[in-house]
VONU-485729 format. One record per residue: x, y, z of N, C-alpha, C in turn; residue in one letter; residue number from 0. Coordinates in steps of 0.05 Angstrom, whole numbers. Atoms other than C-alpha are relative to their C-alpha. Layout:
N
X	Y	Z	X	Y	Z	X	Y	Z	a	NUM
...
//
This chain:
271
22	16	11	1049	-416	-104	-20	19	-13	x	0
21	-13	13	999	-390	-155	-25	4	17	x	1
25	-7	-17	939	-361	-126	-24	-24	-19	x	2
23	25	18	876	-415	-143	-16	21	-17	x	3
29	-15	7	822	-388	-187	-20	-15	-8	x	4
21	14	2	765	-402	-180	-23	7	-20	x	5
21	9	32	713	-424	-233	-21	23	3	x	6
23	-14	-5	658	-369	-252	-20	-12	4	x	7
30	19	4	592	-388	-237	-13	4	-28	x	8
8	0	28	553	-405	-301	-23	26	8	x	9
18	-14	-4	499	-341	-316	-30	-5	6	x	10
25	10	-5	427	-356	-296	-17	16	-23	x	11
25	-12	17	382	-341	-359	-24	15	15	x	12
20	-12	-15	329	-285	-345	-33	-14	-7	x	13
15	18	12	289	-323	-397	4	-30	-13	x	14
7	30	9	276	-400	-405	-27	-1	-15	x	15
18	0	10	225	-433	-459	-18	0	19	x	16
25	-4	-17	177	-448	-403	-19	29	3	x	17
8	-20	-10	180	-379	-383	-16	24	-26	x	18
15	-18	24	171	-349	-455	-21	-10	-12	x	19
28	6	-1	100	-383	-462	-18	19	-2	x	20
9	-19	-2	83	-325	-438	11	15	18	x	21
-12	-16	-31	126	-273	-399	-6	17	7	x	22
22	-16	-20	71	-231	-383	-17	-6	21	x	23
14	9	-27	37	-276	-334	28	1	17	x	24
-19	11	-30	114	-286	-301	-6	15	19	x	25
11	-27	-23	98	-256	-231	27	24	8	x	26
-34	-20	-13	185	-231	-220	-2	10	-30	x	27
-8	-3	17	175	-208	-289	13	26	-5	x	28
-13	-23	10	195	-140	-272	35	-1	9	x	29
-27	-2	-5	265	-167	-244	15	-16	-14	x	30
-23	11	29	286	-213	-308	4	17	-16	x	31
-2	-11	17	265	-154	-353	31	23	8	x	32
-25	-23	-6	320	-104	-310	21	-27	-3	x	33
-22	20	-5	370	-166	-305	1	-6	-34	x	34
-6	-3	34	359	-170	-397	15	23	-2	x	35
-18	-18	14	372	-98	-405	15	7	21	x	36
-26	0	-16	425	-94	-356	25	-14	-16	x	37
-22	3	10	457	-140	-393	8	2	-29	x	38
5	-10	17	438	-117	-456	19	25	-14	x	39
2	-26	-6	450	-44	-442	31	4	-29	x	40
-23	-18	19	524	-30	-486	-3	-14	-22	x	41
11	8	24	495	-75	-544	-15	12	-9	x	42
35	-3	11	430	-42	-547	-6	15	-25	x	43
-2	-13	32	441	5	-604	8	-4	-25	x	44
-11	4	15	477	-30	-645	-15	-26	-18	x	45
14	24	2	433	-85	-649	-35	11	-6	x	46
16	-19	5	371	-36	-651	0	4	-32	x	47
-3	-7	37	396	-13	-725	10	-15	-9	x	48
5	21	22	416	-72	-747	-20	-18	-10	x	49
16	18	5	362	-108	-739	-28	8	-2	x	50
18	-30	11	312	-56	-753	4	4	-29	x	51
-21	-13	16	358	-44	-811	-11	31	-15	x	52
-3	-29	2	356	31	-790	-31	13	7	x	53
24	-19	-8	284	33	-790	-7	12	27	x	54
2	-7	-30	281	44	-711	-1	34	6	x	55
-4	-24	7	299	113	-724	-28	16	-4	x	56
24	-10	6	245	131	-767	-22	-3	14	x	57
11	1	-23	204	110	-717	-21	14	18	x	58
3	-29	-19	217	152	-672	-8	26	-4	x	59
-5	-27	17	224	213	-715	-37	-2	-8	x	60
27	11	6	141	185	-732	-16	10	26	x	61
15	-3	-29	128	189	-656	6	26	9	x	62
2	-26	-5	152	252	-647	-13	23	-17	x	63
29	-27	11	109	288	-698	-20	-7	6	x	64
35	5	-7	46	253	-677	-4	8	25	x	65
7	-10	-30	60	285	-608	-1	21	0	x	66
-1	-29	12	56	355	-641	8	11	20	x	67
-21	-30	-21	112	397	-599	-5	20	-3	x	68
-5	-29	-4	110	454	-578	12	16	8	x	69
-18	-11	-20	142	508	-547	-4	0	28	x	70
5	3	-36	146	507	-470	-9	-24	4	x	71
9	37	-13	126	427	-468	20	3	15	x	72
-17	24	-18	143	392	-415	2	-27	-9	x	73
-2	26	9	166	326	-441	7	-30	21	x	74
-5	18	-11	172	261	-405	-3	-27	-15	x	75
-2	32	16	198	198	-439	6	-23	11	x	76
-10	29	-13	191	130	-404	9	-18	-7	x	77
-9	21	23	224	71	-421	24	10	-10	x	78
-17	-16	22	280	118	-452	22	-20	-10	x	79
-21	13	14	332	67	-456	21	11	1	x	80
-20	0	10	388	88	-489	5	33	1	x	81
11	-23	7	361	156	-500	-8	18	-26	x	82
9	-13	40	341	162	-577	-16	13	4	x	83
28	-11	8	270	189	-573	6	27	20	x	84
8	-20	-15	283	231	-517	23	18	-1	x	85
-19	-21	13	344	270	-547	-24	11	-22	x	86
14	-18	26	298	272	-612	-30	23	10	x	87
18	-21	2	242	310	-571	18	20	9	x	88
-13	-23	-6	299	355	-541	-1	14	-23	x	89
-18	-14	8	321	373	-600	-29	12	-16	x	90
29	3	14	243	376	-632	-6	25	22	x	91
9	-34	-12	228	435	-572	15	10	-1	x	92
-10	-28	4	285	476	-580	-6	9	-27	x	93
7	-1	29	272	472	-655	-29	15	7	x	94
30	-5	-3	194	502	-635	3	30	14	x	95
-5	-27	-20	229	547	-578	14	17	-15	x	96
-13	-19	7	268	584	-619	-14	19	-24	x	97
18	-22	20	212	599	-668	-24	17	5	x	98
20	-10	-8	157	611	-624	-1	11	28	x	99
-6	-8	-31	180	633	-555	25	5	14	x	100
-18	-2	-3	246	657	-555	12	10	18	x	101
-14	-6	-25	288	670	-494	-16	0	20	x	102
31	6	-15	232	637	-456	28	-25	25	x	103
-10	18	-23	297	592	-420	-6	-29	-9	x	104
-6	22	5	319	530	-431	-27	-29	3	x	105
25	21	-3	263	475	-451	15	-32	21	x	106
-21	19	-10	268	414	-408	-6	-29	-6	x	107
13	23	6	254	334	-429	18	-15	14	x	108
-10	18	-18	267	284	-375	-6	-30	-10	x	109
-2	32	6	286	203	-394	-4	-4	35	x	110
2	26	-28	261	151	-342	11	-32	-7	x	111
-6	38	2	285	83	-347	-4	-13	15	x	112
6	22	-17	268	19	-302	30	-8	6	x	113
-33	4	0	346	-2	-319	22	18	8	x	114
-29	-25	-5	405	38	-285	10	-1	-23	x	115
-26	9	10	454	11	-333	-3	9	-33	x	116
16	-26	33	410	49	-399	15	26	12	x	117
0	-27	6	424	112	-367	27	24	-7	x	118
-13	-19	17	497	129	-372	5	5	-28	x	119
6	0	30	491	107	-440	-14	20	-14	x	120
21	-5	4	439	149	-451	9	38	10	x	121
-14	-31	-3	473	219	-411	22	-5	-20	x	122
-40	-3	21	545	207	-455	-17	8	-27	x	123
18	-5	26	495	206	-522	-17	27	-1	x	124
19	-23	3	454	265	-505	26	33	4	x	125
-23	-26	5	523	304	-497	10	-5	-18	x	126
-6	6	25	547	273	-555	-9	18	-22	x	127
12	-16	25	498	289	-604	-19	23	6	x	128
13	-21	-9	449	343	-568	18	28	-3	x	129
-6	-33	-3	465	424	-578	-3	6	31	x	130
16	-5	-25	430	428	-513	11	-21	19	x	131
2	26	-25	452	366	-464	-14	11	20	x	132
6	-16	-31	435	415	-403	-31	-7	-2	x	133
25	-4	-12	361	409	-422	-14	-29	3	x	134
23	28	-4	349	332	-419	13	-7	22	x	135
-3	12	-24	355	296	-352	-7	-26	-1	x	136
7	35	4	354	218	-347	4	7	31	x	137
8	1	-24	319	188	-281	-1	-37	-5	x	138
-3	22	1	322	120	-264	-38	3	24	x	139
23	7	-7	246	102	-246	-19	-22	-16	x	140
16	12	-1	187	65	-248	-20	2	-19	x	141
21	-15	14	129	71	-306	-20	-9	17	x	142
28	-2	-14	77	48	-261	1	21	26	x	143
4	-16	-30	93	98	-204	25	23	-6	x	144
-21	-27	-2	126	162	-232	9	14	21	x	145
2	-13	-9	152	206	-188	-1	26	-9	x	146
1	-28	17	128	269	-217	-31	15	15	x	147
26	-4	-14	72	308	-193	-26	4	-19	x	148
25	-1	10	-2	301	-219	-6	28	-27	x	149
13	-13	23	-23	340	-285	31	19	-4	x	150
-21	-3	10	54	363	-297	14	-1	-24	x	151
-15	5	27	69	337	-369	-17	18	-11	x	152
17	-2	23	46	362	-431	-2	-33	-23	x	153
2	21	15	72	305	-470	18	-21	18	x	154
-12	24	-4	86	229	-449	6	-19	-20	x	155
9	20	25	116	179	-495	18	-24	17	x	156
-21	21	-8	148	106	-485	-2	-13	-26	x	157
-3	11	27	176	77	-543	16	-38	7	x	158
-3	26	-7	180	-1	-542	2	-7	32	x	159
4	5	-30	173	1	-465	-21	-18	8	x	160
22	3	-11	100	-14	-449	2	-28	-3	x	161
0	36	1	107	-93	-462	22	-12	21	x	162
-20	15	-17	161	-105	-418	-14	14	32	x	163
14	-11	-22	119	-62	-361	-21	-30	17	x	164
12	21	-22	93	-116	-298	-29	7	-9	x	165
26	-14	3	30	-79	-306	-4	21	-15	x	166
1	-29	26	17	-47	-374	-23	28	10	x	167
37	-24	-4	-50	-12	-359	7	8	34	x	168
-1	-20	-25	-27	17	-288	22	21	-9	x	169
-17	-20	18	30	46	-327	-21	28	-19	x	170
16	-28	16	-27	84	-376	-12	14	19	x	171
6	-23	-22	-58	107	-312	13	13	12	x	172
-18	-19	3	0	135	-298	9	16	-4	x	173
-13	-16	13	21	168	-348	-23	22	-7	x	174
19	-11	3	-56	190	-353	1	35	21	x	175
2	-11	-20	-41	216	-283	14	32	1	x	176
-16	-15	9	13	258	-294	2	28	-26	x	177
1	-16	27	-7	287	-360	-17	36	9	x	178
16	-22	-3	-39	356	-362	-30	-3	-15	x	179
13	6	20	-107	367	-395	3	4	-20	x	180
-14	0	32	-94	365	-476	24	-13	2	x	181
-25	6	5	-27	337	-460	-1	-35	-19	x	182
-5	26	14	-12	276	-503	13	-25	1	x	183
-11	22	-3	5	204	-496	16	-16	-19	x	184
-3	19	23	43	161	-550	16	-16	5	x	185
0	21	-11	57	102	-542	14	-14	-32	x	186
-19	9	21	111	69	-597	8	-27	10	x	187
-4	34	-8	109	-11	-595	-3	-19	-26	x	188
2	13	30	118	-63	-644	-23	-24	8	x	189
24	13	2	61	-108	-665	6	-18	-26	x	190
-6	19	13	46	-160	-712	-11	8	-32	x	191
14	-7	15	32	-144	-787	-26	-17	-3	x	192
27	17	10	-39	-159	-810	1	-23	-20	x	193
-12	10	16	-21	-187	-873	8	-39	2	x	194
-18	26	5	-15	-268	-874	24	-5	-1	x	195
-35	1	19	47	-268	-923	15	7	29	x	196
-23	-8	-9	81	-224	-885	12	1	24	x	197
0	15	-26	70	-236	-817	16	-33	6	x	198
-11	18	6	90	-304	-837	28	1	-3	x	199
-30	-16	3	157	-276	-858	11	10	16	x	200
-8	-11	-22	166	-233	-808	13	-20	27	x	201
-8	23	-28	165	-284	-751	13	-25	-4	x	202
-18	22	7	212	-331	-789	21	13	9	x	203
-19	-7	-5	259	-276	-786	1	18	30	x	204
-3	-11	-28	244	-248	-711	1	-24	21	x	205
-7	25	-17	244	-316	-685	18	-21	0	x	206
-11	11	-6	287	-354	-715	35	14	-7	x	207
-20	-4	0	348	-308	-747	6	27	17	x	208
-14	-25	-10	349	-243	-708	3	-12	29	x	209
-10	3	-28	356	-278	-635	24	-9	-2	x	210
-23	14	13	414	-322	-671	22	23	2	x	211
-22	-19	1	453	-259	-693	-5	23	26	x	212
12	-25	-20	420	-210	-644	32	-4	32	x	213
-11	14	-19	456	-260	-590	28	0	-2	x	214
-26	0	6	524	-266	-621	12	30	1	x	215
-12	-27	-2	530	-188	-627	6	12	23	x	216
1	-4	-21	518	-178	-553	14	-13	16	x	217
-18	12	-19	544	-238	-524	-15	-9	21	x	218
26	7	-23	474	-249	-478	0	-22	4	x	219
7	23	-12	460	-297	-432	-16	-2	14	x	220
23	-5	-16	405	-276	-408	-31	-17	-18	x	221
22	3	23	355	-299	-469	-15	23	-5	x	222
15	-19	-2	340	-234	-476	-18	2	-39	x	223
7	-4	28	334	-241	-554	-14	-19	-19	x	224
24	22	10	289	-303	-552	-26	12	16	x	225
19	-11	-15	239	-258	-501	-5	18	-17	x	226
13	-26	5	238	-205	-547	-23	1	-16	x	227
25	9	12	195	-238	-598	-26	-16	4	x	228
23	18	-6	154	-276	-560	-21	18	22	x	229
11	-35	-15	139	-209	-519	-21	5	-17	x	230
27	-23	14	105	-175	-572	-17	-25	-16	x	231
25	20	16	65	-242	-606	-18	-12	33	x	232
15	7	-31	42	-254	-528	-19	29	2	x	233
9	-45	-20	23	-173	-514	-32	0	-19	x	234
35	-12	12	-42	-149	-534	-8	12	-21	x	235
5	-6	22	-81	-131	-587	1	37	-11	x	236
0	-26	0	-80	-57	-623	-30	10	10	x	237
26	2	-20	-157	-57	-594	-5	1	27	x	238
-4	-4	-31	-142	-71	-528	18	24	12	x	239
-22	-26	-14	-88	-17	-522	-21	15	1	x	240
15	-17	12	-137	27	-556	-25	2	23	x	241
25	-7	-20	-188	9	-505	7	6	27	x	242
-14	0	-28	-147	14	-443	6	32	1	x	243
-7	-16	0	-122	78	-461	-23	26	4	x	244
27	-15	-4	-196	105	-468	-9	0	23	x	245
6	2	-33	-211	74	-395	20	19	13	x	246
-17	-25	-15	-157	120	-372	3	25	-3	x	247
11	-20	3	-184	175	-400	12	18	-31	x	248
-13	-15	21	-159	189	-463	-15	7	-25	x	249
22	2	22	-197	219	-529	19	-1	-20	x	250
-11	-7	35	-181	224	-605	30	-19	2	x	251
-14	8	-4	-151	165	-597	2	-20	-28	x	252
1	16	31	-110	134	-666	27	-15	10	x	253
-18	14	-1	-66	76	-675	15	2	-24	x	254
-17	5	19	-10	85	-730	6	-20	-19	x	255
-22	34	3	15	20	-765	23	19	-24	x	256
-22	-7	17	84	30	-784	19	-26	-18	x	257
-30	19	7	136	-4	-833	-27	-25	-5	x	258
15	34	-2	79	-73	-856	-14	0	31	x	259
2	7	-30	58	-60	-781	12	-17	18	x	260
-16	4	-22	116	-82	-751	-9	15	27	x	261
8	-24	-20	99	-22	-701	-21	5	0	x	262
25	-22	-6	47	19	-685	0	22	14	x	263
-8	-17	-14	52	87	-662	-29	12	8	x	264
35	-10	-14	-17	109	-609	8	30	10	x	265
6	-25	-7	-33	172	-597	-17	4	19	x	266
34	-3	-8	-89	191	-549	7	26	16	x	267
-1	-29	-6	-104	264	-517	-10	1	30	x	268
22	0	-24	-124	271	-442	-19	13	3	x	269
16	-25	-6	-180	304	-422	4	16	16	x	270
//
């Protein structure tokens, strides 16, 4: 007799309309966002540059010169994801170390993620395309409660992270915490253009055709790619970052707008 099989259970969406209202008040919102990119996680790049188309990159490559590297940084990139930004500062301090402090020993830049399921993605890529793999380290953690010890970084960055964080602003104290003095924060998140027109445009095509195809590329059942736009038109203003980041102690503090201000790439300096 054939063995029975039994029926899968259907997936439980992480996000429903109710919930995208606003899924910064949800109170479990930090265990739908790991249960999106969980299931996200072997789409996430592919879907990144397409629907970016490519700009995601530049970006990055934006956020890492406004964090002016150096030689001997300590780097720490939260949020890392996949591990784009935090290959591109590896590869951004040996490029620094080899001109200004040579045989000073291997520089080191550590990825954090909230998501396990980012990070082998994220080691296989940094041996992939890195000269160096040995000097970046992926950590599966927390942005509101690093484990790292007090005035340790030089530079912190999280690139599209900070909006999906339970608690954005305990996250900048954080990362405040951790930083050294002079060390640098930047903070890479998308935002809404100023612009009427284009804004207008924009959110025809982030609401109604990139969750469409976003969805079909991945295969999600989570709604992760109807949360993503309603994330950043819910999230806060470039003002309020700007002022939050000052309450946590930060000076010479500038906001970027990139790409029509799709993005915005923040800077600010600890004291």
């Amino acid at each position: 007799m054939p063995p029975v099989v039994q029926p899968s259970s259907p997936v439980e969406p992480a996000w429903t309309d109710p919930l995208l209202a606003n899924p910064h008040a949800v109170q479990d919102k930090a265990a739908r966002v790991n249960k999106m990119f969980s299931a996200i996680a072997p789409s996430y790049d592919i879907n990144n540059r397409l629907h970016s188309m490519w700009m995601d990159q530049h970006w990055r490559n934006v956020a890492v010169k406004m964090a002016g590297v150096r030689a001997n940084d300590r780097i720490v990139d939260v949020a890392c994801g996949t591990g784009d930004l935090t290959i591109k500062f590896s590869k951004a301090l040996w490029k620094h170390q080899r001109r200004e402090a040579p045989g000073t020993g291997a520089p080191q830049v550590t990825g954090i993620d909230f998501t396990a399921a980012m990070l082998p993605i994220a080691e296989q890529k940094a041996r992939r395309m890195s000269s160096h793999p040995s000097s970046v380290i992926f950590l599966q953690g927390d942005a509101m409660n690093l484990m790292l010890p007090d005035k340790s970084a030089d530079i912190v960055s999280i690139a599209f992270g900070i909006r999906n964080v339970a608690d954005w602003g305990k996250a900048i104290e954080e990362f405040a915490r951790v930083l050294k003095p002079g060390g640098r924060l930047v903070i890479l998140e998308f935002s809404l253009p100023t612009n009427g027109a284009i804004r207008a445009f924009y959110n025809f095509y982030f609401r109604k055709i990139m969750p469409v195809t976003a969805t079909l590329i991945s295969g999600d059942k989570t709604g992760a790619y109807k949360y993503l736009p309603e994330s950043v038109n819910t999230f806060i203003s470039r003002e309020a970052m700007k002022g939050r980041m000052k309450e946590a102690g930060f000076t010479d503090i500038v906001a970027r707008p990139l790409t029509f201000g799709i993005c915005v790439c923040y800077r600010g300096i600890k004291k």
